[in-house]
Structures are given as structure tokens and as C-alpha cells.
C-alpha positions as CSV (number, residue, x, y, z in Angstrom):
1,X,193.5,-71.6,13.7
2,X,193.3,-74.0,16.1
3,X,191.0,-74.0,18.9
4,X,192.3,-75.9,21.9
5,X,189.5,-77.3,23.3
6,X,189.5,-80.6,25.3
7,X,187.8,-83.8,23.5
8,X,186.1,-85.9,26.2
9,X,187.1,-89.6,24.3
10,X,184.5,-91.0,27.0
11,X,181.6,-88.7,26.3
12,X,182.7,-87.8,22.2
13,X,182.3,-84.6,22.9
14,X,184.2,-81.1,23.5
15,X,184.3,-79.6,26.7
16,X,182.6,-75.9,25.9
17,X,179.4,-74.3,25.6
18,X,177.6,-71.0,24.4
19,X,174.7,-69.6,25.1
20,X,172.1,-68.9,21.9
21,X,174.7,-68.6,19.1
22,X,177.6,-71.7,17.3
23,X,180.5,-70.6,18.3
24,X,183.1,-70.0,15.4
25,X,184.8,-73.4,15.6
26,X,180.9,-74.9,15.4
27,X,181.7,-77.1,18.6
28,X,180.0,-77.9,22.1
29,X,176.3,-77.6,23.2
30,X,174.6,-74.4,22.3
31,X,172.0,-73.6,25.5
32,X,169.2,-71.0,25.2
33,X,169.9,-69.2,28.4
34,X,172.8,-67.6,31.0
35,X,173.7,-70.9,33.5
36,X,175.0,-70.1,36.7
37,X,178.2,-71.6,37.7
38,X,177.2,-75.0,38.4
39,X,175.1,-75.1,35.0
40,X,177.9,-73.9,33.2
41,X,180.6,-76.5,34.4
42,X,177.8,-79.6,33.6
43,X,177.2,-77.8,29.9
44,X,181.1,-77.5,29.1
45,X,181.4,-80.9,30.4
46,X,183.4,-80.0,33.5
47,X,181.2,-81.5,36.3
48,X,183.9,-84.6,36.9
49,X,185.2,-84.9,40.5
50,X,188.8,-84.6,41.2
51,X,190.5,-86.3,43.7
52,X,193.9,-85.4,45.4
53,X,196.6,-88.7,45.4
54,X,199.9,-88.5,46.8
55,X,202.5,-88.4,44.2
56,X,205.5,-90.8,45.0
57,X,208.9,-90.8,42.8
58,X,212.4,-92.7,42.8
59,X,215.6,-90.8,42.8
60,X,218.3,-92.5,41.0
């Protein structure tokens, strides 16, 4: 089964966590406590910043 996590190819690593127990695919950071929700997002990995571009296209 696969599991559909995102691979960081900057950081080698998979954007997840869990708290005190591996996870059954045995991948991302195992932390001892419950993070709040800014914790969380830098454990999983998903503390980048996104920024909003305009999106421009050519019509044939």
C-alpha cells in the first residue's frame, strides 16, 4: 500500500510526524509530545511560506 506522503528532495525527508509511536510506513520524525499547530506544521515539515503570483496564459 502506498502511502502518499510528500518527499522534501531539499530536506531528504517526508513531510509527516507522530507523536511517541513509528507510524506503520516507518517514516517522518517521531516527537514525544502533542505540538500545537504551529509545532506540528515545523515537525511534518510544512512551515515553508507561500506566496500568491499572478498566473498569466496565451490563448491560441
Amino acid at each position: 500500500m502506498a502511502h502518499n506522503l510528500n518527499f522534501n528532495e531539499q530536506t531528504g525527508k517526508h513531510s509527516f510526524f507522530s507523536v511517541k509511536e513509528k507510524a506503520w510506513h516507518g517514516l517522518g520524525q517521531i516527537v514525544e509530545g502533542y505540538p500545537n499547530s504551529a509545532e506540528a506544521l515545523k515537525f511534518a515539515g510544512l512551515d515553508y511560506t507561500v506566496e500568491k503570483r499572478k498566473l498569466f496564459t496565451f490563448d491560441k
